[in-house]
C-alpha positions in Angstrom: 44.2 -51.5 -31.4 43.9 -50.9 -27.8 47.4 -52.4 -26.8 48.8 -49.6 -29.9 47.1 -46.9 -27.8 48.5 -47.8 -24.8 51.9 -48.4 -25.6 52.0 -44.6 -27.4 50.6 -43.5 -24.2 53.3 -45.3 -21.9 56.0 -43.9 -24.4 54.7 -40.4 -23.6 54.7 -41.1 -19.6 50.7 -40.4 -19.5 49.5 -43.4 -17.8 51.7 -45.7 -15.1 51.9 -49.0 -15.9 49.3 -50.2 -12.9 46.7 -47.7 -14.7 47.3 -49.7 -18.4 47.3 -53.1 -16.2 43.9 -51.9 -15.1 42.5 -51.0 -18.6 43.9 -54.0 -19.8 41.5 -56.2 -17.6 
């Protein structure tokens, strides 16, 4: 569920890669 969130958000530009990389871990 959290992955879906973040890959809407990268589609929109609102968080960098290296800021989802962080949430990730």
């Amino acid at each position: 569920m959290m992955a879906e969130l973040h890959r809407r958000e990268k589609q929109a530009g609102i968080i960098p890669d290296h800021d989802i990389d962080v949430y990730m871990k």
